[in-house]
C-alpha positions in Angstrom: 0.0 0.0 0.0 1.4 3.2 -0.9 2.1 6.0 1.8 1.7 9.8 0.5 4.3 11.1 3.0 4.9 14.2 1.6 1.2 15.6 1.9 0.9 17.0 5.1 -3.0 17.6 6.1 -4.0 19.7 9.3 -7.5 20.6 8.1 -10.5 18.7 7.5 -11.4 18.7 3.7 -13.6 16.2 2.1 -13.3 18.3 -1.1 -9.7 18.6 -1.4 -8.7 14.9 -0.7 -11.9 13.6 -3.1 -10.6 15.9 -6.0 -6.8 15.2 -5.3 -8.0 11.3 -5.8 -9.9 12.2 -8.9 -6.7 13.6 -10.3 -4.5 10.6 -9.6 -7.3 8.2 -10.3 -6.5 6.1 -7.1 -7.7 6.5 -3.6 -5.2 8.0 -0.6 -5.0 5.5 1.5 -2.6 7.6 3.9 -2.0 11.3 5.1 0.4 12.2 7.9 -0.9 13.9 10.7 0.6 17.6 11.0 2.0 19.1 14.0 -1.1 20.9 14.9 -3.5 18.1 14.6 -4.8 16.8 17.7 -7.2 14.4 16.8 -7.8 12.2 13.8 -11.1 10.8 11.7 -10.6 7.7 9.8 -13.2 7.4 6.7 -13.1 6.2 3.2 -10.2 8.2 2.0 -7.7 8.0 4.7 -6.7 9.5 7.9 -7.2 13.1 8.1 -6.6 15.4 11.2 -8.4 17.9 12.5 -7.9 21.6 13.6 -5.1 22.7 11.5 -3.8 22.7 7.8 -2.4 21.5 4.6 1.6 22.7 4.7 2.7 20.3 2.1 1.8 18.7 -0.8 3.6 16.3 -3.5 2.5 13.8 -6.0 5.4 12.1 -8.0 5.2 10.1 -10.9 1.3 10.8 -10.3 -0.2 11.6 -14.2 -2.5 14.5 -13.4 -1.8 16.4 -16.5 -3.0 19.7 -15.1 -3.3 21.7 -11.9 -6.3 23.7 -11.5 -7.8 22.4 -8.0 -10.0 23.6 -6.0 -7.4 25.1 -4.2 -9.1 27.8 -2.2 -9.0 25.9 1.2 -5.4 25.7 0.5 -4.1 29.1 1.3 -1.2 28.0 4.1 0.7 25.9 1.6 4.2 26.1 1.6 5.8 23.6 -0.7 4.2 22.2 -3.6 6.0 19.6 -5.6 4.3 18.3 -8.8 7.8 17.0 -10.5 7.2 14.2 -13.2 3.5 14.2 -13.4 2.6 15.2 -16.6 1.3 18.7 -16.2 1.3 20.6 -19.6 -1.2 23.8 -17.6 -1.1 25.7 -14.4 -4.7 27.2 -13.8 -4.8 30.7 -12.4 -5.6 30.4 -9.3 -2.2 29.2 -7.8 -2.0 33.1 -7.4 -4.1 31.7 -4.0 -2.0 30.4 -2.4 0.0 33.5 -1.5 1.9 31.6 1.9 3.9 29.1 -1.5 7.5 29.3 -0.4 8.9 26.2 -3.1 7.5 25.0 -6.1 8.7 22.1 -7.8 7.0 21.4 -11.1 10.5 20.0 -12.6 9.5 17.3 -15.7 7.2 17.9 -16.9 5.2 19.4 -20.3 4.9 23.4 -19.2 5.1 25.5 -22.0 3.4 29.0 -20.8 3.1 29.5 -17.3 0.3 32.0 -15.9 1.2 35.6 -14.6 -0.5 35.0 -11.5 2.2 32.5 -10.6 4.9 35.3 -10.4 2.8 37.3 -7.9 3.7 34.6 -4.8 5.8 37.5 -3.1 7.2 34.6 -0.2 8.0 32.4 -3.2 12.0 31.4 -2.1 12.5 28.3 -4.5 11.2 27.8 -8.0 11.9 24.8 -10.3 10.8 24.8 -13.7 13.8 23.0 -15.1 13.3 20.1 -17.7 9.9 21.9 -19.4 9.2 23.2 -22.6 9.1 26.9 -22.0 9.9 29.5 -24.1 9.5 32.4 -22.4 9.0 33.8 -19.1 6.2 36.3 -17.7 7.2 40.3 -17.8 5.9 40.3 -14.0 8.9 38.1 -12.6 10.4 40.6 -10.9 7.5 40.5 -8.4 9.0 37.3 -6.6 11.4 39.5 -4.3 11.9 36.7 -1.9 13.5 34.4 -4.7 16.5 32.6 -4.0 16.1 29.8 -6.2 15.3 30.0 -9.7 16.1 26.7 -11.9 15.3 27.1 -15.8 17.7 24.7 -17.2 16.6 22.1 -20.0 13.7 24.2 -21.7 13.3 26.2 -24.9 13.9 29.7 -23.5 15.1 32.3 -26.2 15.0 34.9 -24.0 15.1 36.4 -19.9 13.3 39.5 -18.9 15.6 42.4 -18.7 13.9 43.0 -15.4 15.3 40.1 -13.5 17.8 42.4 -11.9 15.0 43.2 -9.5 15.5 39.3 -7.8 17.5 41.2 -5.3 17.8 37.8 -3.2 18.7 35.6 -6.2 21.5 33.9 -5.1 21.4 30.7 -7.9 20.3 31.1 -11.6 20.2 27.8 -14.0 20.1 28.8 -17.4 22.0 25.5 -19.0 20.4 24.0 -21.9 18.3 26.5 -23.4 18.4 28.2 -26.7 19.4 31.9 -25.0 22.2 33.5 -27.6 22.3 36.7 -25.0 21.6 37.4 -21.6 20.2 40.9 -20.4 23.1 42.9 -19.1 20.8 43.7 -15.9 22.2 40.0 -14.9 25.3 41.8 -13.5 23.6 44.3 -11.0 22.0 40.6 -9.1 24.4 41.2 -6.2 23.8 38.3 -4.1 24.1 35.9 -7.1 26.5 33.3 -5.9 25.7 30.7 -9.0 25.0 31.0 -12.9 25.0 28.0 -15.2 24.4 29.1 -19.3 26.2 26.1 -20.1 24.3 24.8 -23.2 22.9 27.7 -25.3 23.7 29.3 -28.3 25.8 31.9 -27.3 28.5 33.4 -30.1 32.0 34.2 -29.4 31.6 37.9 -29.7 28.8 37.8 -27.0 30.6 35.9 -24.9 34.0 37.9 -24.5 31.8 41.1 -24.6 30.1 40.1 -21.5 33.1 38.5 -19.7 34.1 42.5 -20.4 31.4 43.7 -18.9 31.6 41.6 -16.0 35.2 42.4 -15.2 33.9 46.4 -14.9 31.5 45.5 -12.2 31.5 43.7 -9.1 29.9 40.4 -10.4 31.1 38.1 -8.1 28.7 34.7 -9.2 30.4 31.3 -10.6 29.5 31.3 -13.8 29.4 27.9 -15.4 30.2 28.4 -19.1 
């Protein structure tokens, strides 16, 4: 019997498990109680405990093909980690669930992502690598907290020249896109510590100009060339 240990439940929601097992096509036969839970109800769906709320939620290698729940009972998530189940759409509403500190939707079929995704101000982590995006939202620069931003194996031909604004980027993966520039905006992303753009289609002349550039500021990330 499989155990779903990463969902972490501390709220009791008949809607949210029933349309969770719809997605997956299989019951949950098991949720861990949260910290706050107290007490806990057994019924037809699995254990669920009462008097708190849903922290955490994964599904991996779980074919769900979209996300668009009824997520509206969801609003103290803080992780959500959908890697490898073949979502190819993120409804709008994720924009509610404003307390989202990681996402993890790694492997899967993205191609656009909504703009209501890059207005999750405590968002600190955000995986998007191995997609098939080609382009990001203008409104990026609204995830101020970011610290985490992994990009790498998708079709991006381009980065908003506003990412300078990530003023808590600290790790940028750009490797194994089809980028043949980079905004110069890159170099004023003081606390960047990390930058892969291994893997693009970068020319020469591009690439000595910016190591030029770079050796005029203080641009003090390993870059991973």
């Amino acid at each position: 019997m499989p155990k779903y240990n990463s969902i972490t439940l501390t709220n009791q929601d008949y809607n949210v498990i029933k349309s969770l097992e719809e997605k997956i096509s299989e019951p949950i036969p098991f949720i861990n109680q949260g910290s706050h839970g107290d007490h806990i109800k057994y019924n037809s769906f699995g254990f669920i405990p009462l008097n708190s709320f849903i922290n955490s939620l994964g599904l991996f290698n779980k074919k769900i093909n979209e996300f668009s729940l009824e997520i509206t009972d969801l609003g103290n998530l803080r992780h959500l980690s959908l890697g490898r189940t073949g979502i190819s759409n993120v409804g709008s509403n994720i924009g509610l669930l404003v307390n989202l500190e990681k996402i993890y939707f790694s492997y899967n079929k993205l191609k656009t992502l909504p703009g209501e995704l890059f207005t999750l101000s405590e968002l600190a982590i955000l995986d998007l690598s191995n997609n098939r995006l080609k382009s990001l939202p203008d409104n990026l620069d609204n995830l101020t907290s970011l610290r985490r931003l992994l990009l790498s194996n998708n079709d991006l031909k381009s980065l908003p020249e506003n990412v300078y604004k990530l003023k808590n980027l600290q790790k940028l993966d750009l490797s194994n896109n089809k980028l043949n520039t980079l905004p110069e905006t890159v170099l004023n992303l003081k606390n960047l510590k990390y930058l892969n753009i291994t893997n693009n289609i970068f020319d020469i002349d591009w690439i000595e100009s910016f190591k030029s550039k770079i050796s005029q500021t203080k641009f003090k990330a390993k870059i991973i060339w």
